[in-house]
C-alpha positions as CSV (number, residue, x, y, z in Angstrom):
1,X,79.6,-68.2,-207.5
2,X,79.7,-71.6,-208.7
3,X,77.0,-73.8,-210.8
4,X,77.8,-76.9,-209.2
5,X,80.0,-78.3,-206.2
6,X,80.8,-81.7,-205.8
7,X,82.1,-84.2,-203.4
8,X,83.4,-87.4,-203.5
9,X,85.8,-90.0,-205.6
10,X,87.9,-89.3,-208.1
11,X,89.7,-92.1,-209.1
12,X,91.7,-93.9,-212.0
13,X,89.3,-95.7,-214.3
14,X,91.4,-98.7,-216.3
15,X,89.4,-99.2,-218.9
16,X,89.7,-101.8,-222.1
17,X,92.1,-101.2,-224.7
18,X,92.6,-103.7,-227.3
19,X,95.1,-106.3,-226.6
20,X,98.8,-107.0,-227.1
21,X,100.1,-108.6,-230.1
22,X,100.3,-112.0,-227.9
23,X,96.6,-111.6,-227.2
24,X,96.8,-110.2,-223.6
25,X,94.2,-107.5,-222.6
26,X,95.5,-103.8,-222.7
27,X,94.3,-101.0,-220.0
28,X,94.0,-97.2,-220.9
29,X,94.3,-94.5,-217.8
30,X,91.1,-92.7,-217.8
31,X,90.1,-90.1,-215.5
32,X,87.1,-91.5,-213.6
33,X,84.7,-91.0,-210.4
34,X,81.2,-90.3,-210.7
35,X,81.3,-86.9,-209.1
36,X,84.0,-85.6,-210.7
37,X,82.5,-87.0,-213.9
38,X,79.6,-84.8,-213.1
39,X,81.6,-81.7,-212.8
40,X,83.1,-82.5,-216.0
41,X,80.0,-82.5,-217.7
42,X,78.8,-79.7,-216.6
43,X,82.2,-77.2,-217.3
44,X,81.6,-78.8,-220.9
45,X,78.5,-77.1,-220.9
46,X,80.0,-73.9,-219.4
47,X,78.9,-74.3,-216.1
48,X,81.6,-73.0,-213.4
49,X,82.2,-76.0,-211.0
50,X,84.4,-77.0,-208.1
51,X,85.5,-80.2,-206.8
52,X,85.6,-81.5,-202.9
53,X,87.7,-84.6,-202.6
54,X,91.2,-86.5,-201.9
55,X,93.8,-88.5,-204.2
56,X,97.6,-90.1,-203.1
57,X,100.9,-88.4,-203.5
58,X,101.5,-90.5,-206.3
59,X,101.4,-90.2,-210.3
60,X,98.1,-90.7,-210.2
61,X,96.8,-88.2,-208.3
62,X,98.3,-85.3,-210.0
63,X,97.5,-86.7,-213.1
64,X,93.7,-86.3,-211.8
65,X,94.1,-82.9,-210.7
66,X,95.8,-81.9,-213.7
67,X,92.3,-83.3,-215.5
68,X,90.1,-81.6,-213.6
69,X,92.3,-77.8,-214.0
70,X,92.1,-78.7,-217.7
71,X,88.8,-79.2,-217.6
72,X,88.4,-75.4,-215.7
73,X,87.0,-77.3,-212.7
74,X,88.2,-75.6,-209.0
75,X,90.7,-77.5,-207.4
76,X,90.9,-75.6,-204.4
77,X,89.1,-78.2,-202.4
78,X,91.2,-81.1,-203.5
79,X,93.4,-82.4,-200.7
80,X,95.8,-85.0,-201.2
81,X,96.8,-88.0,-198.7
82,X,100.5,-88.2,-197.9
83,X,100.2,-91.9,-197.4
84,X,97.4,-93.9,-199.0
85,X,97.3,-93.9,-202.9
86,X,94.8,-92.9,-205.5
87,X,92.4,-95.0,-205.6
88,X,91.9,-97.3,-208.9
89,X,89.4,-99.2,-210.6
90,X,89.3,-101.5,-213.5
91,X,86.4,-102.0,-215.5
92,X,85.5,-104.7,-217.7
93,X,82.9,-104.9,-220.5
94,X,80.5,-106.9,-222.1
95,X,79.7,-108.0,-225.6
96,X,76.8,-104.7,-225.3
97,X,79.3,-102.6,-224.0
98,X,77.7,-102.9,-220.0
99,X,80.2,-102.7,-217.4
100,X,81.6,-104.1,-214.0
101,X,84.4,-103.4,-211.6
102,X,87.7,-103.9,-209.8
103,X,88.2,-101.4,-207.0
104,X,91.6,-101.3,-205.3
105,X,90.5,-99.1,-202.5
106,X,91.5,-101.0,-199.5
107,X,92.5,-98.4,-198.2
108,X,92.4,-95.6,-201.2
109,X,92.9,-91.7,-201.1
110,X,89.3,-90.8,-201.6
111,X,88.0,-92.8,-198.1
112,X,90.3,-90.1,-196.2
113,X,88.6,-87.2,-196.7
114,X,87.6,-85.4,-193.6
115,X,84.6,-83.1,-192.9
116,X,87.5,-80.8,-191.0
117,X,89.4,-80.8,-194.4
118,X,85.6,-80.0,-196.6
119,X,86.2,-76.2,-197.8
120,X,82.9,-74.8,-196.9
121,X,83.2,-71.8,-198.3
122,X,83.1,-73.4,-201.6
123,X,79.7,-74.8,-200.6
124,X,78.8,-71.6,-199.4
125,X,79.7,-70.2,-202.8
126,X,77.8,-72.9,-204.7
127,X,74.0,-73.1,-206.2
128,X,73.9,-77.3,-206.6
129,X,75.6,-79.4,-204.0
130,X,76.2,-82.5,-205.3
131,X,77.3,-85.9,-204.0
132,X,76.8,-89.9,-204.4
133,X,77.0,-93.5,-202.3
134,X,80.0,-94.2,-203.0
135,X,81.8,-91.8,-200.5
136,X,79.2,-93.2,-197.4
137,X,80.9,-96.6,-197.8
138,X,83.0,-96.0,-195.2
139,X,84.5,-93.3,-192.2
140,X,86.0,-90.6,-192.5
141,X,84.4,-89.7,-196.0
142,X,80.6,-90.8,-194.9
143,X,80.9,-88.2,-192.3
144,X,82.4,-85.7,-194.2
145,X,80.0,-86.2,-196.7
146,X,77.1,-86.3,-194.8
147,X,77.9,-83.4,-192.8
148,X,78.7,-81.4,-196.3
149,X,75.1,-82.3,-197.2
150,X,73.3,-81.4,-194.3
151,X,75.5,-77.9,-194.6
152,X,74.6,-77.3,-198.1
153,X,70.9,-77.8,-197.1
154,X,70.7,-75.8,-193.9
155,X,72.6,-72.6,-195.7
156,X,69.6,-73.1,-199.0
157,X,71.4,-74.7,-201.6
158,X,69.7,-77.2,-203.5
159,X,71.3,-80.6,-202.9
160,X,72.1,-83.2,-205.9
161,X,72.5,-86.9,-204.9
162,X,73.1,-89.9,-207.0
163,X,73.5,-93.7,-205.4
164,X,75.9,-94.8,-208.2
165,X,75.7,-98.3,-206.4
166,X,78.4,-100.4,-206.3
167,X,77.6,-103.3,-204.8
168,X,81.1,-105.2,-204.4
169,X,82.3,-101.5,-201.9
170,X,79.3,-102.5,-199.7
171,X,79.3,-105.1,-196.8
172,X,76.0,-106.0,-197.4
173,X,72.8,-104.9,-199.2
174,X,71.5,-103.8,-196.2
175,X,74.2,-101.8,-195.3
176,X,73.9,-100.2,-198.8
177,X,70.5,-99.5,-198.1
178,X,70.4,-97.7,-194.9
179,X,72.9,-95.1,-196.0
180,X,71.6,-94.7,-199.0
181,X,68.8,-93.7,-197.6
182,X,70.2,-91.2,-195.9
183,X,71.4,-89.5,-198.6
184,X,68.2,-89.7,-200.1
185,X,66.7,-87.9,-197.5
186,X,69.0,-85.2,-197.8
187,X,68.4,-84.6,-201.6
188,X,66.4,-82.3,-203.5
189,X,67.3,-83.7,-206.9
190,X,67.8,-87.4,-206.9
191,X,68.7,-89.9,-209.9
192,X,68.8,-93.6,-209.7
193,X,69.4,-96.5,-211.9
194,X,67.0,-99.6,-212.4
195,X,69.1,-101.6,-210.0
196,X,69.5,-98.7,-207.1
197,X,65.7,-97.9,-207.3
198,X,64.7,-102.0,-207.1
199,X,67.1,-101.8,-204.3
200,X,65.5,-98.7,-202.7
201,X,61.8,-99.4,-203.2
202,X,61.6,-102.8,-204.1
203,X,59.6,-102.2,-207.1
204,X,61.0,-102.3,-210.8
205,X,58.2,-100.4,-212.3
206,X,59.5,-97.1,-212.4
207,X,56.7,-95.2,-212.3
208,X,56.1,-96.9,-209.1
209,X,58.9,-96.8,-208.1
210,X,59.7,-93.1,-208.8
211,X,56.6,-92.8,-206.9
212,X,58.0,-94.0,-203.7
213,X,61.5,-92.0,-204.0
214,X,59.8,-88.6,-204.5
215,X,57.9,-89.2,-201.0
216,X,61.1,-89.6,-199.4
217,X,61.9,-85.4,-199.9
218,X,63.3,-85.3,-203.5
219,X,61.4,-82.2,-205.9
220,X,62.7,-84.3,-208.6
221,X,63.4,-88.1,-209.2
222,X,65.0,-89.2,-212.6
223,X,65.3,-93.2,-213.0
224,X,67.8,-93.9,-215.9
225,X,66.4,-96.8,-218.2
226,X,69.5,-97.5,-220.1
227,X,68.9,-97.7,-224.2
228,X,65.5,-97.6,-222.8
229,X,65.8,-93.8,-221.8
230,X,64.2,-92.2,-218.7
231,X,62.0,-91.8,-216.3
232,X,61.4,-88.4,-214.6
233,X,58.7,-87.5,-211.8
234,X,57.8,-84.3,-209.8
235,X,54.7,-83.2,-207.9
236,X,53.7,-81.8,-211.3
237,X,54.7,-84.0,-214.0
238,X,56.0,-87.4,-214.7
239,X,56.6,-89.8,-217.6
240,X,59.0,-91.7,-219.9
241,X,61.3,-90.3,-222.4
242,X,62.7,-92.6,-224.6
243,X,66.5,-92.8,-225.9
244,X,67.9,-93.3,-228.8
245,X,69.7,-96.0,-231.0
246,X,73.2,-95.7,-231.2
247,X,76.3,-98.3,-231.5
248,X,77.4,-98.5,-227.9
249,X,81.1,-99.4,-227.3
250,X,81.1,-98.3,-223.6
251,X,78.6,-97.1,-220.8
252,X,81.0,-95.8,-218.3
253,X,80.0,-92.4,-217.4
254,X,76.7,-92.3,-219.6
255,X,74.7,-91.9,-216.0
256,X,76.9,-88.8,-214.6
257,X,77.3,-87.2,-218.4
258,X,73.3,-87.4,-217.6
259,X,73.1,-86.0,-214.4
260,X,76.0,-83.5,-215.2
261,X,73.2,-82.2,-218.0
262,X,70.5,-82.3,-215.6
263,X,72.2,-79.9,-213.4
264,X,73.6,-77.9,-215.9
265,X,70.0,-77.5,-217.1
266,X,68.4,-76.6,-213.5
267,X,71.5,-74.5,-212.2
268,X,69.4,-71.1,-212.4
269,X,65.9,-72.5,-210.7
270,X,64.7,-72.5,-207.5
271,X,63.4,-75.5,-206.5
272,X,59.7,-74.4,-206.6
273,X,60.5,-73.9,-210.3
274,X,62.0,-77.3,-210.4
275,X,58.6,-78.9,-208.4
276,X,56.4,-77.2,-210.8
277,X,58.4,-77.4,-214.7
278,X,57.8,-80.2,-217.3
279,X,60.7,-81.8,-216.6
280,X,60.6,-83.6,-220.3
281,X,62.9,-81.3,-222.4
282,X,65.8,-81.4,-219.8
283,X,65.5,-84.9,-219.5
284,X,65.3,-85.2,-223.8
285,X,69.0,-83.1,-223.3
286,X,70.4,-85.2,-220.5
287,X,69.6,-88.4,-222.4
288,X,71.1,-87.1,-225.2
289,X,74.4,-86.4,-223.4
290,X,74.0,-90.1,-221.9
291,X,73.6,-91.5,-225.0
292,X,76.5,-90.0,-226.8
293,X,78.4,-91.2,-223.7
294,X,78.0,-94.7,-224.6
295,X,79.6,-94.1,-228.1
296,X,83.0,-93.7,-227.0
297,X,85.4,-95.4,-224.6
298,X,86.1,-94.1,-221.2
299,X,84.3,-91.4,-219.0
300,X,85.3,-87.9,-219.0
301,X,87.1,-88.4,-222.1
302,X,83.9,-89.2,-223.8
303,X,81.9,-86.8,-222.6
304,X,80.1,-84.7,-225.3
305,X,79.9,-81.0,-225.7
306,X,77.0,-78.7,-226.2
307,X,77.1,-78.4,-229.8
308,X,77.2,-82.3,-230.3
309,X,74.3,-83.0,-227.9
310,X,71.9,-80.3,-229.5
311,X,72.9,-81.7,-233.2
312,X,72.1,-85.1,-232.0
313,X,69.0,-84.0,-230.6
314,X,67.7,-82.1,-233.4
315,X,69.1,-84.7,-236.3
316,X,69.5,-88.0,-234.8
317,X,67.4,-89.4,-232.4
318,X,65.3,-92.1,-232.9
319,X,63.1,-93.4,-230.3
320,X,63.0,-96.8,-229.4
């Protein structure tokens, strides 16, 4: 039995690495894709995983699925493309360490994925089904992850979904919007970011806008507030939990080293347990593990482990 199964990108992350001795800009190859970031995050906090997806036949790719093996995350369900590469992206920062990016994924390995080629008995074998936006960009993955979704659901596993919106994959706004909701309306466990829930609900107050999101299905709605924390909602509870201060080099990955935590945390409850709990102590964790995200470059490779997060949450936070 696994914790958690996810599906979607994995992906080269170039990220900034100082610059040459002539002054031109330097790239590091990090592991990336929020999915598969999510995975990783959780195995660091000993959760079993397993990861549903596609790279190229390329460098790349193995170097992705050697990541993930060394990370103890199943591979099983990672099926590689014999003509289109691993996909890439390049991100670039800010002076506060905020991020934007280059995808070269015209076409790129992760789009291939078929829902004939989805290992459902991994799925079948899973307590969290997990997934994100970014594969329901275009066919054959939005099928495949659709359908993996609506499988995960109908056979009672509870089903994870993050937008991770990106708004330069999308044709449109519009177009991000409609499947989006989709996958919102599959979810049980939903987390968005300031910008996907204006998008969603139109509203920037988050407890409105949590509001809104939890009457489309979810039993739980997070809304990630950047150095401003968290907000969390359920039937029962809801509130704002606020981060901490820290010197942030890099926020790539701080939102899936979050949700990794959050389903780490919730991998033994039903979801009537989930509906009914205080949600504020897992979301103190999964900020914490956010947080200590930002403080180091890259994605995976700056994720925290257990020890580090529960020492930062006991010594060093300070609220904002």
């Amino acid at each position: 039995m696994f914790d958690l199964v996810s599906l979607g990108e994995i992906l080269i992350d170039f990220t900034p690495s100082g610059t040459t001795k002539q002054g031109i800009p330097l790239f590091a190859q990090n592991p990336g894709g929020a999915p598969a970031n999510v995975l990783a995050m959780n195995s660091k906090l000993g959760g079993s995983s397993a990861f549903l997806g596609k790279v190229g036949p390329d460098h790349f790719g193995a170097y992705l699925e050697h990541t993930l093996k060394c990370h103890g995350i199943d591979t099983s369900g990672l099926a590689v493309d014999e003509e289109i590469p691993t996909t890439l992206a390049f991100v670039h920062l800010d002076e506060t360490g905020d991020r934007s990016f280059t995808f070269y994924r015209k076409p790129g390995a992760d789009l291939q994925l078929t829902w004939t080629e989805v290992k459902k008995d991994l799925i079948d074998a899973c307590k969290i089904f997990h997934f994100g936006s970014v594969s329901l960009t275009d066919d054959p993955c939005r099928t495949a992850a659709l359908e993996a979704a609506s499988y995960a659901k109908s056979h009672g596993k509870i089903v994870s979904f993050d937008p991770n919106y990106r708004p330069v994959l999308w044709k449109d706004p519009h177009s991000a919007h409609q499947w989006i909701a989709k996958g919102i309306s599959l979810a049980d466990i939903l987390k968005v970011s300031e910008e996907e829930m204006l998008l969603m609900t139109n509203q920037s107050d988050p407890a409105l806008g949590s509001q809104i999101l939890l009457e489309q299905g979810p039993k739980a709605v997070f809304v990630t507030l950047g150095e401003h924390g968290s907000y969390y909602r359920s039937q029962s509870c809801h509130g704002l939990c606020p981060a901490a201060r820290v010197n942030t080099i890099d926020t790539t990955g701080a939102g899936d080293a979050f949700m990794g935590a959050v389903l780490w945390q919730m991998r033994d409850l039903t979801l009537e347990e989930i509906a009914a709990m205080d949600l504020r102590e897992i979301v103190s964790f999964a900020n914490a593990a956010g947080t200590l995200t930002t403080t180091r470059s890259g994605a995976i490779p700056a994720l925290p482990s257990l020890e580090e997060i529960q020492h930062f949450k006991n010594n060093q936070e300070m609220p904002l």
